[in-house]
N, C-alpha and C positions, 0 to 999 in steps of 0.2 A: 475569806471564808470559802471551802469547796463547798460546790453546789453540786449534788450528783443529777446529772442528765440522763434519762431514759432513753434508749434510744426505740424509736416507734418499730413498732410491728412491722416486719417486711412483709411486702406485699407478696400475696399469697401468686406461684409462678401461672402463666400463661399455659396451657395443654394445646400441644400444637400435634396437628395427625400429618399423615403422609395422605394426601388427596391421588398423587400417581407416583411411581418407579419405574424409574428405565436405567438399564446399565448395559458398556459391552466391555464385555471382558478378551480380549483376544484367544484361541484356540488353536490348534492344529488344523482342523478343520473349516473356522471361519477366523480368520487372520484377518481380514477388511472388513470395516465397518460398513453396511448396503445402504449407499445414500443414494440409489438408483431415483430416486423420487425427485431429487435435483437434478434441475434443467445442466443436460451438458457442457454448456459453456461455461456457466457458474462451476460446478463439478470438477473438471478441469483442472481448475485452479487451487481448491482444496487440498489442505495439508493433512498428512494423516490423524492430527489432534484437531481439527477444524471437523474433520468430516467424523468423527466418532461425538464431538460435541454435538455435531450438527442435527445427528442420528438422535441421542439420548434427550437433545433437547424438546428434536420435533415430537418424540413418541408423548412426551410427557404434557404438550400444549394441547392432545387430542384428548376427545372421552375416548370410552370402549366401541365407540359406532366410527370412530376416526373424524368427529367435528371438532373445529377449533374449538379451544374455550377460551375465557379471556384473559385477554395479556395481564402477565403475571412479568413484576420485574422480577431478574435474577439478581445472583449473588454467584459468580464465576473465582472458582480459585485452582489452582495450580502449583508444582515446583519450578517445575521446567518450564513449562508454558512452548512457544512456538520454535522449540531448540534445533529441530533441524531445520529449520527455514533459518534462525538467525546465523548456524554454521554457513548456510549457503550465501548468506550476505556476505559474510568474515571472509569466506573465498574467494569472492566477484573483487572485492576491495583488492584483496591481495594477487591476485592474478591479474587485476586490471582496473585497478585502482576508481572505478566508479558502479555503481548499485543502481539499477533500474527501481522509480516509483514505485511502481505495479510491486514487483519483488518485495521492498522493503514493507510497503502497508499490510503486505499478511505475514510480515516476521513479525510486528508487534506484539509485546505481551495478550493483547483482549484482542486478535483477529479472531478466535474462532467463536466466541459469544458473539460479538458483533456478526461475523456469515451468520450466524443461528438466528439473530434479531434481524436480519435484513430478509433471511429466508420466508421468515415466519410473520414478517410485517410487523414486530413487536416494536412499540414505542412507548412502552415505559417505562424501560430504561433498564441500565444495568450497570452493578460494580463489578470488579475485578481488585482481588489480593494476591499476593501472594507474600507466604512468610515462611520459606524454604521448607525445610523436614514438616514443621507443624501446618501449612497452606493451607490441608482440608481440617484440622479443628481449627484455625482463624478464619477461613473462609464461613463454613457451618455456624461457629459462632454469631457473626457477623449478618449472617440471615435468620438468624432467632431469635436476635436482639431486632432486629427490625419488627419481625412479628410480633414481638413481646413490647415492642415502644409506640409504633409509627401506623397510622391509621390504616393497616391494610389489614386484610382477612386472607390472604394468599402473597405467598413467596416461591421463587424454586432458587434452589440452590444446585450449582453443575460443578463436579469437580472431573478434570481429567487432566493424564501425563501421559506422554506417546516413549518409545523408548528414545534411551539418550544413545544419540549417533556414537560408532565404535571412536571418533578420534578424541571424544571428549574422557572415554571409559577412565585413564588414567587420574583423573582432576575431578572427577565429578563425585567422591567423598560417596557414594553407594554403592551397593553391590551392584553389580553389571554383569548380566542384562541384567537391567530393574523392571519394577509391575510395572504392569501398563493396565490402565483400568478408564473408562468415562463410568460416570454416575451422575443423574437426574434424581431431585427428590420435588416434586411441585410438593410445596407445605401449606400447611391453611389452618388458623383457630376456629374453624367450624364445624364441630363433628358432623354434624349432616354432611357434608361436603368427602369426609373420609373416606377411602377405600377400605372396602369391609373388610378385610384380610389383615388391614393394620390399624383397625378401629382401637385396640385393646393399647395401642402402640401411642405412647408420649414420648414423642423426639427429643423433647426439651429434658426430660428426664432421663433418657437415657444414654442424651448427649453430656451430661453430667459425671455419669459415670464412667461413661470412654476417657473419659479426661483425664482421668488417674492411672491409664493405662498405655495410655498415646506416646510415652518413652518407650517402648516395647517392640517400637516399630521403626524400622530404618531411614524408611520415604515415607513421603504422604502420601504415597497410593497403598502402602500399605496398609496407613493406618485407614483409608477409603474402605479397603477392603475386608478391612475386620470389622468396622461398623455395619455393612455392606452384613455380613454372615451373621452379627450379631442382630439384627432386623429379622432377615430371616428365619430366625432362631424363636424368634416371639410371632411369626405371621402362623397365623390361623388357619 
């Protein structure tokens, strides 16, 4: 005999606000990220998608008086991730068949969130995605669902892509040059905690709605960057 099952009320969503924003968008006029606040030997070694994470991460860790506030884990995604440093691997190999340590551990995928956690004394940890063209709605995702499940009241979420080096232009299935963008969002369920300017502002709702739209866009810094205008669009 059928028995018809109801299925329960879904739970009404989570409202999650934007606590801080930081982005750098590259320019004619400001092409490098100013990570001048990093000590030079550190600095140094910095990749140009490390030091613009490094940049969006740190602004987003401070209030408006520039004090820390508390470590907040991330949620780091990308397309490309540390692509001119792993070309420079791919070289070393080939030109001379072995790869310096040092070299290789800031070609990995999560070098440049890891410099930002190391900078910033952060030890609560962090993931890294990446899920090619869509990275930043998997990434994003992925840190919304944590606020929306797992016992925290604050998240950031970092998305950045450096451009892809000319020898890859051929293979790399995007326009080239492609965006280049870092974004910071420190997220939080506490409206107290809000920045007033996007008080009005449900991430969780309006990440919903990008989502229908997120084929419209070629890379994932694009789709970064239409989210990115679309915020802006609603700030106060």
């Amino acid at each position: 005999m059928f028995q018809d099952f109801n299925m329960p009320d879904k739970k009404s969503r989570q409202k999650i606000y934007i606590q801080r924003l930081s982005r750098f968008i590259p320019t004619e006029t400001q092409s490098k990220p100013d990570v001048s606040f990093v000590p030079m030997l550190t600095r140094r070694r910095l990749s140009y998608l490390s030091r613009m994470v490094v940049l969006v991460s740190d602004q987003v860790s401070r209030d408006n008086d520039g004090n820390r506030l508390n470590a907040s884990k991330v949620t780091f995604a990308s397309q490309f991730g540390e692509i001119t440093q792993q070309l420079k691997i791919s070289q070393a190999l080939i030109e001379t068949g072995n790869v310096s340590p040092a070299h290789f551990s800031l070609s990995v995928f999560n070098a440049s969130v890891a410099n930002a956690s190391i900078l910033e004394s952060n030890t609560a940890g962090y993931a890294a995605t990446a899920s090619g063209k869509d990275s930043f709605v998997s990434g994003l995702a992925d840190c919304l669902a944590a606020l929306e499940n797992e016992e925290c009241d604050t998240r950031t979420f970092i998305f950045a892509d450096e451009p892809i080096p000319e020898t890859y232009a051929p293979i790399a299935g995007v326009p080239y040059p492609n965006a280049v963008c870092a974004i910071a969002l420190r997220l939080t369920t506490e409206v107290s905690k809000a920045d007033a300017a996007f008080k009005n502002v449900d991430v969780a709702n309006l990440f919903e709605q990008f989502k229908t739209r997120q084929d419209h866009y070629d890379t994932a810094a694009e789709q970064a960057l239409a989210f990115l205008r679309e915020l802006d669009s609603q700030k106060e």
